[in-house]
Backbone and ligand atoms as CSV (ligand in chain L), in Angstrom:
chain,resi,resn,atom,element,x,y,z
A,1,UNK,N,N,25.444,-20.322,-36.717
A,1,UNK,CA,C,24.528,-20.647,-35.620
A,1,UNK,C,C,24.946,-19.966,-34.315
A,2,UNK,N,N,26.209,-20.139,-34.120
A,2,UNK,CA,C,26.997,-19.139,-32.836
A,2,UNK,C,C,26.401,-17.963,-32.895
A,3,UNK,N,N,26.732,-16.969,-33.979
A,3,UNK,CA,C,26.334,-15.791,-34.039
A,3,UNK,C,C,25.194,-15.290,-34.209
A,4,UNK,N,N,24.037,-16.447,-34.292
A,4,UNK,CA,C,22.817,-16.068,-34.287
A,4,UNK,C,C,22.575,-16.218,-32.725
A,5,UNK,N,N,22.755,-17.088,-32.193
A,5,UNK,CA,C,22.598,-17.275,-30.833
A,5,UNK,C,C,23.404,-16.004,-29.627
A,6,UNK,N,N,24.389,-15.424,-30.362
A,6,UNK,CA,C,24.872,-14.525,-29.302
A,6,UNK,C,C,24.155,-12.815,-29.943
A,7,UNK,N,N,23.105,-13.162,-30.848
A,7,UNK,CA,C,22.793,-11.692,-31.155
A,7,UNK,C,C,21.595,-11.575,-30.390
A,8,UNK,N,N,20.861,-13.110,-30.198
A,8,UNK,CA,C,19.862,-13.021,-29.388
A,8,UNK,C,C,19.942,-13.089,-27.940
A,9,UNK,N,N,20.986,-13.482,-27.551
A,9,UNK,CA,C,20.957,-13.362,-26.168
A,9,UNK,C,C,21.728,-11.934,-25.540
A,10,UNK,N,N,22.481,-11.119,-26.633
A,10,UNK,CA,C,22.628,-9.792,-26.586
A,10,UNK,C,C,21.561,-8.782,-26.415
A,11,UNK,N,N,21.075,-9.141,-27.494
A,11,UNK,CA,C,19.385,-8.522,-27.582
A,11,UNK,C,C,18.354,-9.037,-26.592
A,12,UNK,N,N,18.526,-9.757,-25.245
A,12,UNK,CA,C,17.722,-10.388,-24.560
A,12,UNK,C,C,18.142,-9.534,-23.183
A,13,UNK,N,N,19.576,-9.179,-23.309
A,13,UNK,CA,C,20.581,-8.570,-22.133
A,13,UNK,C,C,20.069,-7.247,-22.268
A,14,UNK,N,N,20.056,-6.524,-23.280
A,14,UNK,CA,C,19.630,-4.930,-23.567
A,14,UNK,C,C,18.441,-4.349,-23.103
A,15,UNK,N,N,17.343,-5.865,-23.799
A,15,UNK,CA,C,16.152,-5.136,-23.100
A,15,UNK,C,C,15.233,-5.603,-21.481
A,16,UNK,N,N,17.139,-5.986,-20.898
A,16,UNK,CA,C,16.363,-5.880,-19.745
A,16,UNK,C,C,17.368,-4.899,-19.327
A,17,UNK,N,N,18.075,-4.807,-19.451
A,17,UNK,CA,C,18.712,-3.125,-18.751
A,17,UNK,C,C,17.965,-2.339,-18.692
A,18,UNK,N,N,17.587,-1.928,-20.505
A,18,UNK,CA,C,16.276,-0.941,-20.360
A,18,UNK,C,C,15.164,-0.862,-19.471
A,19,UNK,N,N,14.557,-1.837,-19.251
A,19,UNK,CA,C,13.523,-2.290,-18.494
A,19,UNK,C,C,13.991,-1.795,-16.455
A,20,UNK,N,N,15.040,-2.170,-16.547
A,20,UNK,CA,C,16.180,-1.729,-15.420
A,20,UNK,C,C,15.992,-0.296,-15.326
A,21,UNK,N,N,16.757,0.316,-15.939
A,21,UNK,CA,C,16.529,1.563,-15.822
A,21,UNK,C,C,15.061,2.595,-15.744
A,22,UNK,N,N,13.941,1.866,-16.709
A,22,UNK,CA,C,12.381,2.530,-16.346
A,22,UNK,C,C,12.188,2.704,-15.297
A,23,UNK,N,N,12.507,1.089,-14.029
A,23,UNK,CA,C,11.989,1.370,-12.831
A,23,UNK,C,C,12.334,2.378,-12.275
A,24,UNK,N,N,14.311,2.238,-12.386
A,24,UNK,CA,C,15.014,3.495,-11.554
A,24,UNK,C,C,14.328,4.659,-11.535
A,25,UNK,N,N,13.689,5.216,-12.709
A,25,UNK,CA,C,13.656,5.876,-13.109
A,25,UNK,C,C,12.024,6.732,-12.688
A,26,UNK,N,N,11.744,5.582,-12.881
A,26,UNK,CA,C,9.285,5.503,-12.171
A,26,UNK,C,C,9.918,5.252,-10.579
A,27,UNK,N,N,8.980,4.360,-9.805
A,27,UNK,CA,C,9.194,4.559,-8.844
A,27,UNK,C,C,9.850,3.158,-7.985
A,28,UNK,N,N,10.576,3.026,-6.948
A,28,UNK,CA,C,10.558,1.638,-6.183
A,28,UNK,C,C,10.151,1.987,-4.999
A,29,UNK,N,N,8.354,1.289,-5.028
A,29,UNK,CA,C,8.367,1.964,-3.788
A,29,UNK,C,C,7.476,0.729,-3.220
A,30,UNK,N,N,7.768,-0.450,-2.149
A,30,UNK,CA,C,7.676,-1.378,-1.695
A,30,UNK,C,C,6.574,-1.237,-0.735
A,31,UNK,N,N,5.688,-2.375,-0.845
A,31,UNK,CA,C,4.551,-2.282,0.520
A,31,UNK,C,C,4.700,-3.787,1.090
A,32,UNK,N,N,4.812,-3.710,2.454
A,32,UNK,CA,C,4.754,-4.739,3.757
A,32,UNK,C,C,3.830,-4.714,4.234
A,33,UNK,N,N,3.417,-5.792,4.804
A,33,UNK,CA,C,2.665,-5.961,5.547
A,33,UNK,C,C,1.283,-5.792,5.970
A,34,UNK,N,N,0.965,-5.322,4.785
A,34,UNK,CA,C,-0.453,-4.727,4.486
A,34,UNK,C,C,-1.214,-5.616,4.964
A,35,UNK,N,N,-2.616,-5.238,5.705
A,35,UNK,CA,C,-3.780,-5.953,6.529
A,35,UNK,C,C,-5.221,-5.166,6.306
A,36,UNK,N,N,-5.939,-5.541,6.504
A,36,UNK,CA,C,-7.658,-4.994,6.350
A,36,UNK,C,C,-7.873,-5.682,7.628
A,37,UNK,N,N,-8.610,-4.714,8.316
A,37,UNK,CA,C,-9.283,-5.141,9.601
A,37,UNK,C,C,-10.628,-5.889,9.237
A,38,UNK,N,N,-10.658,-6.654,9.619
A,38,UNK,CA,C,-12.043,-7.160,9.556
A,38,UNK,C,C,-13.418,-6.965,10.793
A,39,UNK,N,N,-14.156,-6.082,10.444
A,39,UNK,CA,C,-15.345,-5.536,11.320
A,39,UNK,C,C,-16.436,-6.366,11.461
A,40,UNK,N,N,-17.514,-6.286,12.351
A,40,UNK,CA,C,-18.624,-7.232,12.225
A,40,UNK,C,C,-19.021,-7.134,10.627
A,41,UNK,N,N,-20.027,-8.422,10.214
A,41,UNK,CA,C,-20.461,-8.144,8.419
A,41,UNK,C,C,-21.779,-7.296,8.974
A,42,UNK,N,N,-21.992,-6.283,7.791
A,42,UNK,CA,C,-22.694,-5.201,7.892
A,42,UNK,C,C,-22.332,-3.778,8.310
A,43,UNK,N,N,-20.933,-4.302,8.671
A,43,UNK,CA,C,-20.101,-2.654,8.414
A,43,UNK,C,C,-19.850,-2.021,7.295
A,44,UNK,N,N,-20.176,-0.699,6.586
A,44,UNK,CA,C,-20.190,-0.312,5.152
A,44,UNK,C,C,-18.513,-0.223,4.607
A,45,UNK,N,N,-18.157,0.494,5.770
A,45,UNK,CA,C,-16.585,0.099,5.974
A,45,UNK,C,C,-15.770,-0.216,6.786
A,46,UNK,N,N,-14.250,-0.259,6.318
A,46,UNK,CA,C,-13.447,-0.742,7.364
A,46,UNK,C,C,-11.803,0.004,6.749
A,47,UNK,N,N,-10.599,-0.616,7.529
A,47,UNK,CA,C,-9.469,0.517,7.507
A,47,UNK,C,C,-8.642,-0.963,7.132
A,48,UNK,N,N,-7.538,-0.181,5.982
A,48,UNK,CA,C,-6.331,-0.823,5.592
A,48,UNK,C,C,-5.130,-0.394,5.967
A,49,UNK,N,N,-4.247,-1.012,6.419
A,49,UNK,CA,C,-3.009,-0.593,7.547
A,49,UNK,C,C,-1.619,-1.255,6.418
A,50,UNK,N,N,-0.611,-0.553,6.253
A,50,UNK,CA,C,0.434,-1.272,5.600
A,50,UNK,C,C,1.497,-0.533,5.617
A,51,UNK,N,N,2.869,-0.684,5.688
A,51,UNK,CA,C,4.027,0.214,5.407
A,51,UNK,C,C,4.923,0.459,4.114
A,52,UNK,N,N,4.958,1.326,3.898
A,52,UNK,CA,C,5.789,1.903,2.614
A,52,UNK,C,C,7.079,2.467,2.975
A,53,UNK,N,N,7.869,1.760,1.708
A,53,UNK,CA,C,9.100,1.497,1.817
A,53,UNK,C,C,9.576,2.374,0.469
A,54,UNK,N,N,10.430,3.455,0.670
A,54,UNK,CA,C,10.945,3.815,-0.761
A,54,UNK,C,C,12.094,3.534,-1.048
A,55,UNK,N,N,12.752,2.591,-1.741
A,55,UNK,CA,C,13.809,2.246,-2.043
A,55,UNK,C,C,14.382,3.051,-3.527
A,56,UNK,N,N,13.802,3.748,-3.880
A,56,UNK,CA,C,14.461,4.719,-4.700
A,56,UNK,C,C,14.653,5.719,-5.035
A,57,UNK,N,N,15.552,7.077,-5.536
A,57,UNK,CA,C,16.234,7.942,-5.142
A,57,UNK,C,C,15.091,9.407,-5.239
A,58,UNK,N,N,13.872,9.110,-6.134
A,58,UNK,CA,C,13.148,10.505,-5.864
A,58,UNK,C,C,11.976,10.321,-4.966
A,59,UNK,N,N,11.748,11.248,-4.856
A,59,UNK,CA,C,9.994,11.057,-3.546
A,59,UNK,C,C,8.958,10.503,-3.958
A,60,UNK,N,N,8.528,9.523,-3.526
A,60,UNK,CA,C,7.048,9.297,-3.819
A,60,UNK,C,C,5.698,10.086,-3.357
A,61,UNK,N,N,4.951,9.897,-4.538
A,61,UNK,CA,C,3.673,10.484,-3.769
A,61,UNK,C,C,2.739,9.474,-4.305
A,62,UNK,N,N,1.993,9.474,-2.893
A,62,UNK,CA,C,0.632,8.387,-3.690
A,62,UNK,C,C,-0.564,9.091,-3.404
A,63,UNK,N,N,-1.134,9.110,-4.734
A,63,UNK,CA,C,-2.283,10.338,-4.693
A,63,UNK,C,C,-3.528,9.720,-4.401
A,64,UNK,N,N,-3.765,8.338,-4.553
A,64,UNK,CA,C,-4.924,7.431,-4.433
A,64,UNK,C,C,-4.873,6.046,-4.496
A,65,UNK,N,N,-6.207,5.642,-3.830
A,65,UNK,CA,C,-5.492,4.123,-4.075
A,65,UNK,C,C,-7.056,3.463,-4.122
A,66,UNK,N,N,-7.148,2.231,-4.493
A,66,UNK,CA,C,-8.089,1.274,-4.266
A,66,UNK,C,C,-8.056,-0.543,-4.333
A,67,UNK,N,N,-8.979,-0.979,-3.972
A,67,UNK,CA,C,-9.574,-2.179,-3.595
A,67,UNK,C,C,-10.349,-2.658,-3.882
A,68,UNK,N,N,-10.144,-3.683,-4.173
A,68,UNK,CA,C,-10.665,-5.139,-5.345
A,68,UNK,C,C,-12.365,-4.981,-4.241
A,69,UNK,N,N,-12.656,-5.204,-3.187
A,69,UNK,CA,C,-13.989,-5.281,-2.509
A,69,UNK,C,C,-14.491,-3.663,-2.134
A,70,UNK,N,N,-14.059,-2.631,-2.696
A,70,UNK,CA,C,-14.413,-1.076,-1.896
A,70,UNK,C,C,-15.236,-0.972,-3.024
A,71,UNK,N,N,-15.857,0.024,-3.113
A,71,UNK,CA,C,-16.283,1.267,-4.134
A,71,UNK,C,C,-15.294,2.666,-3.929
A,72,UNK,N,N,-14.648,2.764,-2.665
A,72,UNK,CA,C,-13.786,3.883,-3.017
A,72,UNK,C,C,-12.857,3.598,-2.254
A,73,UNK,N,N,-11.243,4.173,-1.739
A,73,UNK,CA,C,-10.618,3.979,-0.776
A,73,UNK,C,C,-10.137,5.316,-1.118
A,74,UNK,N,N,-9.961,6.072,0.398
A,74,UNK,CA,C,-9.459,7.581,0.697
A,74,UNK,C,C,-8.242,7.288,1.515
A,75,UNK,N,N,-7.640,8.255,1.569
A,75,UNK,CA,C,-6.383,8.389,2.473
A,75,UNK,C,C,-6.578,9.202,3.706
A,76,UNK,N,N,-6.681,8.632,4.369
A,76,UNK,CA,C,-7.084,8.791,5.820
A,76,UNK,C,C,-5.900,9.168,6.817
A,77,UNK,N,N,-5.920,10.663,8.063
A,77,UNK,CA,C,-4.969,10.251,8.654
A,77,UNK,C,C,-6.186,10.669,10.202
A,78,UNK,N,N,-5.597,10.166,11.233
A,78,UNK,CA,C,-5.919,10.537,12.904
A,78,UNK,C,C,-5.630,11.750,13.473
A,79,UNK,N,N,-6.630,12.931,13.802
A,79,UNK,CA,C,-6.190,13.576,15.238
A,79,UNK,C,C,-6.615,13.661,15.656
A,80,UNK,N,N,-6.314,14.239,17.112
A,80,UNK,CA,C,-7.041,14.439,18.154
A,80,UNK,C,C,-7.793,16.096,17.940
A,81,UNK,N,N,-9.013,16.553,18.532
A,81,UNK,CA,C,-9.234,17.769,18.290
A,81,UNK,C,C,-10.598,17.799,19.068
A,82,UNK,N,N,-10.187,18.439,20.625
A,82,UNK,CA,C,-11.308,18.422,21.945
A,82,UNK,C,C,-11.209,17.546,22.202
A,83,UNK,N,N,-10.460,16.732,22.539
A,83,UNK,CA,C,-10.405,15.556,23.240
A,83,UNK,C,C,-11.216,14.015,22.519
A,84,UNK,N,N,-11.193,14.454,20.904
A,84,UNK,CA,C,-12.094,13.285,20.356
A,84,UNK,C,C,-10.779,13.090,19.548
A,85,UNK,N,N,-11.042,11.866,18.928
A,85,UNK,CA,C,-10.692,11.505,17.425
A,85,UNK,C,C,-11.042,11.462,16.263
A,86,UNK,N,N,-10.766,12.207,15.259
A,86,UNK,CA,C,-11.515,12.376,14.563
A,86,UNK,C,C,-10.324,11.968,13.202
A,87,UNK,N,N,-11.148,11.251,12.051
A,87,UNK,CA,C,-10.064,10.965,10.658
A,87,UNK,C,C,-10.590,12.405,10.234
A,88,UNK,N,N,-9.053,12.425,9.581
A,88,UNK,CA,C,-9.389,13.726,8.410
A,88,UNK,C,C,-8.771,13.388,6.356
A,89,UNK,N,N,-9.369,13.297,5.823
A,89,UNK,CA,C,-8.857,12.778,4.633
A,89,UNK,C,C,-7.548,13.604,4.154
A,90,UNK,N,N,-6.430,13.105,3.484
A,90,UNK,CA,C,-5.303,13.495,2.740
A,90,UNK,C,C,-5.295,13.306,1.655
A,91,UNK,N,N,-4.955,14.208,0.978
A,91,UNK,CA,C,-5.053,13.924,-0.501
A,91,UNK,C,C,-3.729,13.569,-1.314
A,92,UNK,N,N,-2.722,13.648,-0.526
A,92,UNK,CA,C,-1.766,12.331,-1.319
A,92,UNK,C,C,-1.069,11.698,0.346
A,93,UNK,N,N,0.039,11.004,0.125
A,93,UNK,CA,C,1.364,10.521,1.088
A,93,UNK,C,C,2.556,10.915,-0.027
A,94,UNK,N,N,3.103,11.388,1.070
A,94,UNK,CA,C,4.578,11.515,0.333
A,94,UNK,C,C,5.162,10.808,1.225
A,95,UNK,N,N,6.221,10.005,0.564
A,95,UNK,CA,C,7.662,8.901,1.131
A,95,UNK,C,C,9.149,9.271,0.436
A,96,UNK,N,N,9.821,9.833,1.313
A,96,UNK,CA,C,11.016,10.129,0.870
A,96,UNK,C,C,11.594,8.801,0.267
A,97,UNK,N,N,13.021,9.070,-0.401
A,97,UNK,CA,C,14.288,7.984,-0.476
A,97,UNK,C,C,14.541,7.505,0.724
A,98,UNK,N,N,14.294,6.420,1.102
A,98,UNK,CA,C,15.055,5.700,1.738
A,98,UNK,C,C,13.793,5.571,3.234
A,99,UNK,N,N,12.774,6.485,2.852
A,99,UNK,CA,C,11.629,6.652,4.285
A,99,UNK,C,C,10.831,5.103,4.217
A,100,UNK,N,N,10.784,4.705,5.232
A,100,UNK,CA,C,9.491,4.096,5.431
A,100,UNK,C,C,8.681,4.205,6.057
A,101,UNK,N,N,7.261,4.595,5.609
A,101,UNK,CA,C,5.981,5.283,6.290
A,101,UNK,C,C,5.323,3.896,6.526
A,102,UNK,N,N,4.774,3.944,8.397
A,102,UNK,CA,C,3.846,3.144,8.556
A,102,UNK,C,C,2.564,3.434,8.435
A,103,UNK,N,N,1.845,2.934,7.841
A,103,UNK,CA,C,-0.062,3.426,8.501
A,103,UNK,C,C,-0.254,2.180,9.067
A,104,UNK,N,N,-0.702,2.768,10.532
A,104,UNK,CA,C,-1.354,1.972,11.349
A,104,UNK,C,C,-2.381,2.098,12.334
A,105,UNK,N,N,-3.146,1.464,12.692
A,105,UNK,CA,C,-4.110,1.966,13.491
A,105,UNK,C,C,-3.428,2.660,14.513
A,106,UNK,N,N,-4.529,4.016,14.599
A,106,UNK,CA,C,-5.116,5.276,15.356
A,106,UNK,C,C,-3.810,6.233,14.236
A,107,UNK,N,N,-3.598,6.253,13.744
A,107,UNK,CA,C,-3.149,6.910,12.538
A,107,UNK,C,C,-3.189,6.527,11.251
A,108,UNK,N,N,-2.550,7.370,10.773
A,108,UNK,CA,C,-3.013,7.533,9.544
A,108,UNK,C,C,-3.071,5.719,8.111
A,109,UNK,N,N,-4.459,5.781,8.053
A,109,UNK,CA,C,-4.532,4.830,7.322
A,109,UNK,C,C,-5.503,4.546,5.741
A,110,UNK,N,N,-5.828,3.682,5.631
A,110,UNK,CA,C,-6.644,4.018,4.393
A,110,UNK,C,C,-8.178,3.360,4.464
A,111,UNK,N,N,-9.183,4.147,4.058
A,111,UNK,CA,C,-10.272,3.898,4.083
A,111,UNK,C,C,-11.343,3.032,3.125
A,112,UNK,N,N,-11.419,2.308,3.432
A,112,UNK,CA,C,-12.157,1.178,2.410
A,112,UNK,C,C,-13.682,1.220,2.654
A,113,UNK,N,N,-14.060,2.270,1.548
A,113,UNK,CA,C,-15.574,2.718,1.914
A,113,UNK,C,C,-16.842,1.833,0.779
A,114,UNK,N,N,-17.976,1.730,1.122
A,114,UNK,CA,C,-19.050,1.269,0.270
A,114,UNK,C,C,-18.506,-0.324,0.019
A,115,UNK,N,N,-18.005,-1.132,1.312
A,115,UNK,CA,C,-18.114,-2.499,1.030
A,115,UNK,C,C,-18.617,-3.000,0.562
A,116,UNK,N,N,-18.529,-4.446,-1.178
A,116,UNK,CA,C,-19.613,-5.062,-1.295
A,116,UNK,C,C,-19.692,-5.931,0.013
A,117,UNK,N,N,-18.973,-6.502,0.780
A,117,UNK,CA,C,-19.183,-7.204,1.583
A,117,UNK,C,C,-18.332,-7.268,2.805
A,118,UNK,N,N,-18.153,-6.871,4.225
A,118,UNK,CA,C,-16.934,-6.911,5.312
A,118,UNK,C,C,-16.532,-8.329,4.492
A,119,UNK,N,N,-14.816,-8.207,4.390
A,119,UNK,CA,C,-13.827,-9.167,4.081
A,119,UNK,C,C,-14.187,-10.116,5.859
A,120,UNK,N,N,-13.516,-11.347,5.780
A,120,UNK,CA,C,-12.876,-12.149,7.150
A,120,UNK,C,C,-11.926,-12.545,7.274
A,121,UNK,N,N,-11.604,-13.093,8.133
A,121,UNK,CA,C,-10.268,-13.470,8.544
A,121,UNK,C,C,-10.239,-14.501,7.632
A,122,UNK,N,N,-9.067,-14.466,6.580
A,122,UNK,CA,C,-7.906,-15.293,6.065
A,122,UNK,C,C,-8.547,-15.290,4.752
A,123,UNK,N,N,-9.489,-14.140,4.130
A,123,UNK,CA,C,-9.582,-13.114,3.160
A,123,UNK,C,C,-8.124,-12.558,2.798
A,124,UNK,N,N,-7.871,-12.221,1.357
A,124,UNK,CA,C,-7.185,-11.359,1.133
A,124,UNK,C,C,-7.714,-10.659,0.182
A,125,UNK,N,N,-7.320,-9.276,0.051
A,125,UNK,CA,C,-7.584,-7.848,-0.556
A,125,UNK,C,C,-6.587,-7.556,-1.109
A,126,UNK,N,N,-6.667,-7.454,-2.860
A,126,UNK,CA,C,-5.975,-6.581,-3.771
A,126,UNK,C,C,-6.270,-5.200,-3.135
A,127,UNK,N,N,-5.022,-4.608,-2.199
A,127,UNK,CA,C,-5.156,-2.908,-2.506
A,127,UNK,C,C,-4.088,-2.222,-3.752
A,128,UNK,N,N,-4.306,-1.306,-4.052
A,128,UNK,CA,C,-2.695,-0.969,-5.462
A,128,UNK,C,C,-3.107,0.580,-4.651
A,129,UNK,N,N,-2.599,1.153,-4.700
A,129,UNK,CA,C,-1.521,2.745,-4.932
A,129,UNK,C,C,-1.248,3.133,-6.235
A,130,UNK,N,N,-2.182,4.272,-6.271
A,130,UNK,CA,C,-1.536,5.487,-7.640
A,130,UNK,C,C,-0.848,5.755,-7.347
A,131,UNK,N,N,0.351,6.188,-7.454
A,131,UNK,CA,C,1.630,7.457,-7.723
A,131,UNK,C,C,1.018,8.348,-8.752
A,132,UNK,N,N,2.201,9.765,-8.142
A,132,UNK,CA,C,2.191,10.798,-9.371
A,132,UNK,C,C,2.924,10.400,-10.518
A,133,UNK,N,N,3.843,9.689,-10.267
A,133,UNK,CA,C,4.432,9.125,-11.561
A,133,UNK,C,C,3.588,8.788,-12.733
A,134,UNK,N,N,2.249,7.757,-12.347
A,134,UNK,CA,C,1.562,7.368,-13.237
A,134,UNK,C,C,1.559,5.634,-13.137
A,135,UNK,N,N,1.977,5.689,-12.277
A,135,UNK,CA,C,2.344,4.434,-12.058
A,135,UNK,C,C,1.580,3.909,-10.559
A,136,UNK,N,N,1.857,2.371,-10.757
A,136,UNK,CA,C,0.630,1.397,-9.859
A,136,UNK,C,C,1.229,0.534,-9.222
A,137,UNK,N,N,1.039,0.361,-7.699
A,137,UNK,CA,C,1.627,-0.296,-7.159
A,137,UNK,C,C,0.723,-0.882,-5.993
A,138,UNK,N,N,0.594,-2.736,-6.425
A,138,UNK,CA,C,-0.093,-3.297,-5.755
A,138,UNK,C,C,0.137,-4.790,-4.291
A,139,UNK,N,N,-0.951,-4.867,-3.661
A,139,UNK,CA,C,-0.411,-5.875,-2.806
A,139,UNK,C,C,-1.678,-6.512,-2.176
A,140,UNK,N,N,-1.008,-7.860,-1.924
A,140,UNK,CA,C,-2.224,-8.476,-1.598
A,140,UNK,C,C,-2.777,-8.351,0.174
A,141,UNK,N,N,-3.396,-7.746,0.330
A,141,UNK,CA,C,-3.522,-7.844,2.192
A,141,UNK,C,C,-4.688,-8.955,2.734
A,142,UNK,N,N,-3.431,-9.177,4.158
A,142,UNK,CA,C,-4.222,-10.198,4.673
A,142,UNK,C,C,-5.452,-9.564,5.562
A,143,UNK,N,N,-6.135,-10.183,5.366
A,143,UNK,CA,C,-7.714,-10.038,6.533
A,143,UNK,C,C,-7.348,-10.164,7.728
A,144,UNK,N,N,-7.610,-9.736,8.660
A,144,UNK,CA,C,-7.214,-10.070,10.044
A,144,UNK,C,C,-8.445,-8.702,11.209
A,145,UNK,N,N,-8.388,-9.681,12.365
A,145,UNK,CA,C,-9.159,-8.477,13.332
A,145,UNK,C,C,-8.756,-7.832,13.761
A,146,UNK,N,N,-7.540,-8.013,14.173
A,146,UNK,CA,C,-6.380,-6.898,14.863
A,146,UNK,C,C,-4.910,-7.262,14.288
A,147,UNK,N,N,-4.118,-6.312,15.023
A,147,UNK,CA,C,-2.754,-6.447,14.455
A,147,UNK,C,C,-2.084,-7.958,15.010
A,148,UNK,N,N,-1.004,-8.403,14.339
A,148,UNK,CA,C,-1.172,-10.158,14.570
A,148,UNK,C,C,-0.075,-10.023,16.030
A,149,UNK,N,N,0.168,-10.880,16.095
A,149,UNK,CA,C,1.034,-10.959,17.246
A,149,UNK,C,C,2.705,-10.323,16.945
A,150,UNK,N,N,3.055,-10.298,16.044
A,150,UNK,CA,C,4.661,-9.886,15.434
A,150,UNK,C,C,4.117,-8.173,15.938
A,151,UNK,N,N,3.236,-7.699,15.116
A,151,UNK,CA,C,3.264,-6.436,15.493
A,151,UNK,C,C,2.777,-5.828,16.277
A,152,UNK,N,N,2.434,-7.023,17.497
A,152,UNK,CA,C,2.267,-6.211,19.014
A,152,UNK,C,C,2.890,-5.979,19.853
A,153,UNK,N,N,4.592,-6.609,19.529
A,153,UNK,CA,C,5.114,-6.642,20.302
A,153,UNK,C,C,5.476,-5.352,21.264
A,154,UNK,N,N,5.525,-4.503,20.275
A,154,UNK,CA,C,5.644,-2.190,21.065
A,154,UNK,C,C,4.572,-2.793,21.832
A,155,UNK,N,N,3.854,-2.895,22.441
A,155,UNK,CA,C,2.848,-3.543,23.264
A,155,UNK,C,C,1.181,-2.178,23.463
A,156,UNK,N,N,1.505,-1.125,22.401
A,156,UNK,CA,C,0.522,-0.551,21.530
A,156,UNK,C,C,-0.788,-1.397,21.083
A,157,UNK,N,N,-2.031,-1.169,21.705
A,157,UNK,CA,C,-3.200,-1.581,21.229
A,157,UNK,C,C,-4.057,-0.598,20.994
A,158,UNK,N,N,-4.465,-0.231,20.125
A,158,UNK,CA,C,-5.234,0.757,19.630
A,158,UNK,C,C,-6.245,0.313,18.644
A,159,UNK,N,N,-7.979,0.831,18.858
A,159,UNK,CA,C,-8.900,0.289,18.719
A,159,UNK,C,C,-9.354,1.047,17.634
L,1,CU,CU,CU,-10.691,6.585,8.183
């Protein structure tokens, strides 16, 4: 009975190493703080703001992403060009080892186009992230109208 019990909990130890090592191996690449602005209802769209965190040793790239309420979400970044603002779409993000990329409003963020419906406040939104890996990485964001009070403190308001 001993030795049945220590072959299975051997065999319980192994295949989570393995499992250990896949991630190392795919990607660790962490999202904070993720938010959806919430616009008047009858806006077709609206912008998702969140920071990426790579906690593991090769580069990420995220080639696309989407949302549980979009029909599409693009990768969006901000410039200026004649004195306007204008988004221009990206077709991936790259995040080094150890980088953490913010998107935040008046830069670069993500576009949540063909709403079935503007989300509201204290809504949350499945967004996930493709990687080139092949791999999916998701998070739940909160609804909100602007950035909350923690992240106003840079005292940055941008519309
Ligand atoms: Cu945009």
């Amino acid at each position: 009975m001993i030795k049945i019990g220590m072959a299975v909990l051997l065999a319980g130890i192994m295949s989570l190493a393995v499992a250990e090592e896949q991630a190392d191996q795919d990607t660790m690449l962490d999202i904070e703080n993720a938010w959806v602005r919430a616009l008047p209802p009858g806006q077709p769209n609206t912008a998702a703001y969140l920071t990426l965190v790579n906690r593991g040793e090769v580069m990420v790239v995220v080639e696309s992403a989407s949302a549980d309420v979009a029909d599409k979400v693009e990768i969006h970044t901000t410039r200026s060009a004649d004195g306007l603002m204008r988004m221009e779409q990206l077709q991936s993000l790259e995040v080094a080892p150890g980088e953490r990329l913010a998107l935040s409003p008046g830069g670069t963020h993500l576009m949540l186009l063909g709403l079935e419906a503007m989300p509201v406040t204290g809504d949350t939104v499945q967004l996930c992230l493709q990687l080139s890996s092949q791999s999916e990485v998701c998070t739940s964001a909160d609804v909100r109208k602007s950035r909350d009070a923690s992240d106003s403190q840079n005292g940055q308001h941008h519309h």
